[in-house]
N, C-alpha and C positions, 0 to 999 in steps of 0.2 A: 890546609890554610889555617892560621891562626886568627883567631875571631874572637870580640867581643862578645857578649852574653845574649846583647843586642843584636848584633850583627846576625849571628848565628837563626836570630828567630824571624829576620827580612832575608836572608837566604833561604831556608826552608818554605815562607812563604810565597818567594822568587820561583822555585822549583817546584812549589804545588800549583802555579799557573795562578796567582792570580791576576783579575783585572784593575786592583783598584787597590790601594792602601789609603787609610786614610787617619788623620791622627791631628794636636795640637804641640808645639814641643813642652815636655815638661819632665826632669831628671827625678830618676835615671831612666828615661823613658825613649830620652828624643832621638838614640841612635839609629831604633829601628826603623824610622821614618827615615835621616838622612843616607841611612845605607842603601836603602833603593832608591831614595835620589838617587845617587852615586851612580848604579847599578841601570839605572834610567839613562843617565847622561852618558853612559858608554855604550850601552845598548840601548838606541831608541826606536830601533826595530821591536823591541820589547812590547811596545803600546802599551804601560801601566801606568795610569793615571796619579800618580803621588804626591801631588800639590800640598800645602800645610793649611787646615782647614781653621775658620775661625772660632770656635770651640768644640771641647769633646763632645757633646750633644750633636752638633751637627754633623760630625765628624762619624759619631755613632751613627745617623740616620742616612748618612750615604752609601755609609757600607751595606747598611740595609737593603737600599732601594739596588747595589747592585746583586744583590744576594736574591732578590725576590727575580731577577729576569735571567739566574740561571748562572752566574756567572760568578770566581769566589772572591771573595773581597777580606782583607787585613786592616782590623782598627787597632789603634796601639795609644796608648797616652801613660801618665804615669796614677796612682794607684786613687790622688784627691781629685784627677778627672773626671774616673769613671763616677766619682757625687755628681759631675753636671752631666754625665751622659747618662744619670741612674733611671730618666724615663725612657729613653727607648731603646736601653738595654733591658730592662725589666718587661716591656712588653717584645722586645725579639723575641725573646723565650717565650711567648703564648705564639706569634705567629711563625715560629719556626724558621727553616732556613729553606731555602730553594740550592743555589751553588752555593759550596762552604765557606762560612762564615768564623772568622776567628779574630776573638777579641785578647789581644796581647796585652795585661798591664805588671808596668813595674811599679813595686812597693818599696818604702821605703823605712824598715827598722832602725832604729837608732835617732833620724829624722834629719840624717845630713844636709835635707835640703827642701822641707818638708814641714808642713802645721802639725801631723800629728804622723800615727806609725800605722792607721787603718789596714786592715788583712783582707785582700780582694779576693781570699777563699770562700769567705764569709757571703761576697756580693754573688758569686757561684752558687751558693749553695739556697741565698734567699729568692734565685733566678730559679732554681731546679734545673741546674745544667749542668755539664759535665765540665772538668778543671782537670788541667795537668801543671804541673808544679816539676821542671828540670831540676836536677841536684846540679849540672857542668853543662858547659855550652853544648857538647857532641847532644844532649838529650837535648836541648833549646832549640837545636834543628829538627830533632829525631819527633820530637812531641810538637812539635808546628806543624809538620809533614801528616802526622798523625791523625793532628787534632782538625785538618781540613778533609783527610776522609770521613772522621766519625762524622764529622758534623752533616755531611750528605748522606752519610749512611744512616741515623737516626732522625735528618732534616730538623738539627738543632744550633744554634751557635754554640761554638766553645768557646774558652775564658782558660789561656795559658798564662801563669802568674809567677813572675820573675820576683827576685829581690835586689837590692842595689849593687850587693857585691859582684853577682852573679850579671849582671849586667854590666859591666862595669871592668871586669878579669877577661884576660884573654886565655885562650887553649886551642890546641889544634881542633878541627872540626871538619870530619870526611862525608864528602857530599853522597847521595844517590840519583838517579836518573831524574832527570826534569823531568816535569808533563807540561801539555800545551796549557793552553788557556781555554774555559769551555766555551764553548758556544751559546749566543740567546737563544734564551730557553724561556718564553713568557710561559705563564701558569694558565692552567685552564679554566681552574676556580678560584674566583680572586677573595672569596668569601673568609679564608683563613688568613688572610691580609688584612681584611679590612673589620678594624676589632671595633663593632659594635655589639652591646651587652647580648645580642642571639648567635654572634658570631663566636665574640670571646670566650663562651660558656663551654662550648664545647672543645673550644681549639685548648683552656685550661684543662679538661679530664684528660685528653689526650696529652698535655706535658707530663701530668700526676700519672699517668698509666704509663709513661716511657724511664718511670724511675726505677722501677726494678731491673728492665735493659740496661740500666745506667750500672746499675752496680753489679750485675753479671758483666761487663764489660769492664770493672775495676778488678773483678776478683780472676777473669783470667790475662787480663794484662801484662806483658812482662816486665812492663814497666813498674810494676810492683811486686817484689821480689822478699819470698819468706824463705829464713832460714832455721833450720829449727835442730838444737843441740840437744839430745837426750842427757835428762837431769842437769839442767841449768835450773838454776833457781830464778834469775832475772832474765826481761822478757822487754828489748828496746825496739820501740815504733818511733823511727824518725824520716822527715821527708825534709826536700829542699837541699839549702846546703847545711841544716841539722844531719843529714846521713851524711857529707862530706867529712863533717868533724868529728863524727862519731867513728867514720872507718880508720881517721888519723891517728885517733886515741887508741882504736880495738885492735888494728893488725899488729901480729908481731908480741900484744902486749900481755897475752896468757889471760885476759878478762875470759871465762867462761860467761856466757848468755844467747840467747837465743833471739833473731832479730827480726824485723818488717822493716822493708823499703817501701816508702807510699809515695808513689808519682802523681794515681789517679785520682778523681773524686769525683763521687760519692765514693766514700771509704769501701774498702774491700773486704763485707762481712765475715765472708768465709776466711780469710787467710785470717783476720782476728780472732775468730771462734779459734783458731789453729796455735797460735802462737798462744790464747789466754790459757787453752788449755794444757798449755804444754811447759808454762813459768808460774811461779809465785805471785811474782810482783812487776807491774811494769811500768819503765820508763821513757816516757815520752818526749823526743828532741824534734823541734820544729819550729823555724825561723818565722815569728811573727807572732799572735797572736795565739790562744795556746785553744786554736780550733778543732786539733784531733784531741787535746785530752778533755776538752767541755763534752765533747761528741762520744766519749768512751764508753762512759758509766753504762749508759743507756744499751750500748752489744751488750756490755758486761752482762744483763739485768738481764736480758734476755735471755742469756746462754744459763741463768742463775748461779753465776758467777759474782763472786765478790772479794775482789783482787786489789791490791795499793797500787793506787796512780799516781806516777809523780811525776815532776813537768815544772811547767811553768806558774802554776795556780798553788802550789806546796809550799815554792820556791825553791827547790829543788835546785832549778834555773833561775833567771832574774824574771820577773816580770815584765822589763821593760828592756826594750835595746837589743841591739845584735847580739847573738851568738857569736862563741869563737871558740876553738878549738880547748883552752884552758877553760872556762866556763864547763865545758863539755866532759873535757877530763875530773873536773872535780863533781858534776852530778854522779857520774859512773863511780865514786867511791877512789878513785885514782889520787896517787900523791902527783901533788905540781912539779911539775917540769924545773929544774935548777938554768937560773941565765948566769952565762958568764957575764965579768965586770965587764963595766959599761956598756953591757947590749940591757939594761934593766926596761923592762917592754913599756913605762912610762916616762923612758927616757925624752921621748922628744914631745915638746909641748905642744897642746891647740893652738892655730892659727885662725884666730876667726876672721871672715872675709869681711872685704872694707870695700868701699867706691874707688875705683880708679882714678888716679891724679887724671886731673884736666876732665875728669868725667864734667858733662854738663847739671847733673844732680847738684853737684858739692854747689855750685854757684846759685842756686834756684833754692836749696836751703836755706845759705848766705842769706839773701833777699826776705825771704819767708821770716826766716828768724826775727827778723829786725822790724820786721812789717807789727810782729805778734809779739815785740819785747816788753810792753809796754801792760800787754793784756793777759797777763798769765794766768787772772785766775775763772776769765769769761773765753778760753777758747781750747777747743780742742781737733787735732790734724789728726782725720784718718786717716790711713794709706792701705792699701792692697800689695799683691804679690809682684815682686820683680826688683829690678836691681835697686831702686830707690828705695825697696824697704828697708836696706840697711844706712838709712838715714836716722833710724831708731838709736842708733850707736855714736857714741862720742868720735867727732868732737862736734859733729851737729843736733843729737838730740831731737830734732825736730818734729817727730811723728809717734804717734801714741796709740798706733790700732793695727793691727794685722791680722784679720779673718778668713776671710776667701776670697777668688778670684771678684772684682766689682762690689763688694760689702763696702768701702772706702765711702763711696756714695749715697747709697742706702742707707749708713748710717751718720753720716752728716746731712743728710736730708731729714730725716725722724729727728735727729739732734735738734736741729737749728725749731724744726715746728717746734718742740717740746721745749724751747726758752733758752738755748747755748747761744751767748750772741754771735759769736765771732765761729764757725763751723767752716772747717775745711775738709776736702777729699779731697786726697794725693792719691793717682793713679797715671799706668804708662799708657803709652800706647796703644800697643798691642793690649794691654788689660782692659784699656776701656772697649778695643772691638770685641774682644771675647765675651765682658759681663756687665758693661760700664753703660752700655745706650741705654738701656730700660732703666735703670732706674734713674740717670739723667733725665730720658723722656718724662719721666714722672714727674721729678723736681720743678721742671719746666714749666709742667702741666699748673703745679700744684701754686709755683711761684715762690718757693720756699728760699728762703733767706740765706744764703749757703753759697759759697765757693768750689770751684772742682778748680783744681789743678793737675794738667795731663801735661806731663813730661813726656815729650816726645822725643824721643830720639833715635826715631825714621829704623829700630830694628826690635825685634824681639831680644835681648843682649842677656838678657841673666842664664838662655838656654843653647847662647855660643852665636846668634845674630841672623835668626829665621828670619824671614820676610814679614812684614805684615799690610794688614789686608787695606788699612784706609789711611792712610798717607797724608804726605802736605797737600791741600787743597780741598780733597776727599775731604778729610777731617773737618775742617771747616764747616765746608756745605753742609755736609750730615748736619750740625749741633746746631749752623742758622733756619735748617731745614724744620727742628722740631717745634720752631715757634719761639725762642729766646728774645730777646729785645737786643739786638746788634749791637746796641751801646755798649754791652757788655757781654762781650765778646772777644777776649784781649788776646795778640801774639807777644811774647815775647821773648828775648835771645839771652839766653842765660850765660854772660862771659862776666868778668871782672870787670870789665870796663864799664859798662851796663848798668853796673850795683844799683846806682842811686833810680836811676830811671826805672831799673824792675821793684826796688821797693817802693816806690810813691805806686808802682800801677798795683802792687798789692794793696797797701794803704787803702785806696780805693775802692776797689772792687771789696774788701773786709766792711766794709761801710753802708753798703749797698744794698737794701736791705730787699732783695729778693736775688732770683739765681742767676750766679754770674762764674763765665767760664774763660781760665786764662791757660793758653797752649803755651808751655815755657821750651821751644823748640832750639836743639844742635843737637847734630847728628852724634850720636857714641863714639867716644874716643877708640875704641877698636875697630868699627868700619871705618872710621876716616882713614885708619892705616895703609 
């Protein structure tokens, strides 16, 4: 069966029994979530609970709670979720796993769709847990499969770590036998659960004492794979889909060197000791952050060894951005590949994404704009993640801030106390259920002079049109709920025809001098389809 990258890693998790997937959508992250929908909705004999959960953090602390009674659970988000899931992933890792636990995320180099290019190798290694890192989808299943044994066998979570490409490409992918689903299993001692400072202390030496299993467990791996050429002078350690383009470059092409495949982590001492000793100098390719060559020196030093590393930190490779198979070619010392005319590989140009005609944003700008034409040099529109943040782009221009999931708020709240007169948040839906009530609630609390504007439009829509959790009415209640002054409290319907009437209710509420909250609600031009 041909599968996604994605795909490939909700199958494997489908076929290790679990009971629970749990996750937020976020690219290239979100397939692994909708494939067992999918997979749900055909077999619902299945019982796997796979609903889309209101943030990664929660999302993380479900899987938790079904991992502690025995049973295995699959968290997946994309690489800037696992920052809001970063507290109770960082304590799994002291209270261990019960039924296996595996956290899937996909990263995103280059930043197709993304703040920044973050390397969830990194959040593995600052957890003290074990990471597998597929180079092709057949591995995406093989290391999901994998990574829900180790994780009962050493009753640790794992952290399988994708990247866009690779998520994203499809390849054939051959299944192995299912298992059931476990059985409740409550714990006898709930004492390594429950992390108070006499409990923690100890449940920590025991993480720090399971690291050397970790890396016996990397060094005989197959999924880490040394080759070693007598008298090679060069010596390449690449993982991910850096080993994909490095075999593209090497087979066939007479390059003499000597190589390491790294699947696993904690890196795999001994096969390092093996190859350093056995090349000159070595070259390290790996898609993302240049994690195995920071981590080198230090075996090098060890073994007292003192070898050239080169990588991405020499630049060698780029510093920044996807790898690609010419990159790859020209670190290895290789001449570039000749294009024939007209295939020249920058032949076809960037398209940068735009709002969709009839989208409801474009009209809610419109309004905004004109509301704020007047006041350009006392206001400033935050905004947050999702499809309205490319309202930043002509021909609306309208927004001035893009941080993280709910920052929109937060900082036109601090703004507005600190003397901005005219302080907007622009936030969706779905972003305000994820990261958007707290610090509303605060605003609230605080009374602070400030605007939120939540573009609803009844879907999660930048990550293909998930559900989301608080809807028309919900909505409402919630934000009359946290104490606001009703008066200002505004709905309104973002069409053309509308114009005049939604800028006077901006006008308004920009004027108002404590916090005031307007819902510019129509549903997305692609549900409505």
């Amino acid at each position: 069966m041909a599968l996604l990258g994605d795909e490939a890693v909700a199958m494997g998790a489908i076929h290790s029994g679990i009971s629970g997937t749990y996750a937020y959508p976020g690219t290239p992250a979100t397939e692994i979530q909708e494939a067992v929908q999918k997979y749900v909705a055909a077999f619902p004999e299945s019982k796997i609970s796979a609903a889309w959960c209101i943030n990664e953090k929660v999302a993380m602390e479900e899987a938790v709670g079904v991992s502690m009674i025995g049973k295995r659970a699959l968290v997946n988000m994309k690489h800037v979720g696992l920052n809001v899931a970063a507290d109770p992933f960082m304590n799994a890792a002291v209270t261990g796993a019960g039924g296996g636990m595996v956290i899937a995320v996909a990263d995103d180099p280059s930043m197709h769709s993304s703040q920044n290019e973050q390397d969830s190798r990194y959040f593995a290694d600052f957890a003290h847990i074990p990471c597998f890192e597929p180079a092709n989808q057949q591995q995406a299943y093989d290391m999901t499969r994998e990574a829900f044994d180790i994780s009962e066998k050493f009753s640790i979570p794992v952290l399988v770590r994708l990247t866009t490409r690779l998520s994203h490409t499809r390849a054939r992918v051959n299944f192995t036998e299912a298992v059931a689903q476990k059985p409740l299993s409550i714990p006898k001692d709930f004492k390594g659960w429950t992390l108070l400072p006499s409990n923690a202390r100890p449940q920590f030496e025991k993480l720090i004492g399971k690291q050397s299993v970790f890396v016996n467990y990397s060094d005989n791996s197959p999924f880490n794979e040394l080759v070693i050429k007598s008298g090679t002078r060069l010596g390449v350690i690449a993982s991910g889909l850096g080993y994909n383009y490095f075999m593209e470059n090497f087979k066939g092409s007479g390059l003499e060197c000597s190589y390491l495949r790294i699947g696993t982590y904690p890196l795999p001492a001994k096969k390092i000791a093996m190859l350093a000793n056995a090349v000159d100098e070595i070259l390290v390719i790996e898609e993302g952050y240049p994690f195995i060559e920071r981590h080198l020196p230090s075996y090098l030093l060890k073994m007292g060894k003192c070898l050239p590393v080169k990588g991405r930190m020499d630049g060698t490779l780029p510093r920044t951005g996807e790898l690609n198979p010419e990159k790859v070619r020209a670190a290895l010392g290789m001449l570039p590949l000749s294009f024939t005319e007209g295939c020249e590989p920058d032949l076809v140009r960037p398209r940068p994404p735009a709002l969709c005609k009839g989208c409801p944003h474009c009209d809610t700008y419109n309004a905004l704009n004109e509301a704020l034409a007047d006041k350009l040099r006392q206001r400033v529109v935050f905004a947050d993640i999702g499809c309205y943040t490319l309202g930043a782009y002509p021909p609306y221009e309208s927004i001035h801030s893009c941080l993280c999931m709910g920052a929109s708020i937060s900082m036109a709240k601090s703004a507005a106390e600190c003397g901005l007169k005219y302080s907007v948040a622009v936030i969706g839906d779905s972003t305000f259920d994820h990261s958007g009530i707290t610090p509303l609630l605060e605003g609230i609390k605080r009374n602070a002079p400030f605007t939120t504007v939540i573009v609803d439009n009844s879907t999660t829509a930048m990550t293909g049109g998930q559900e989301t959790i608080c809807g028309e009415g919900p909505l409402e209640k919630l934000i009359l709920s946290m104490g606001i002054d009703p008066e200002h409290v505004k709905v309104m319907i973002p069409l053309p025809q509308k114009h005049e009437e939604n800028v006077a209710i901006f006008k308004k509420e920009l004027e108002y001098r404590g916090t005031s909250v307007i819902i510019a609600r129509r549903k997305c031009v692609q549900i409505r389809q």
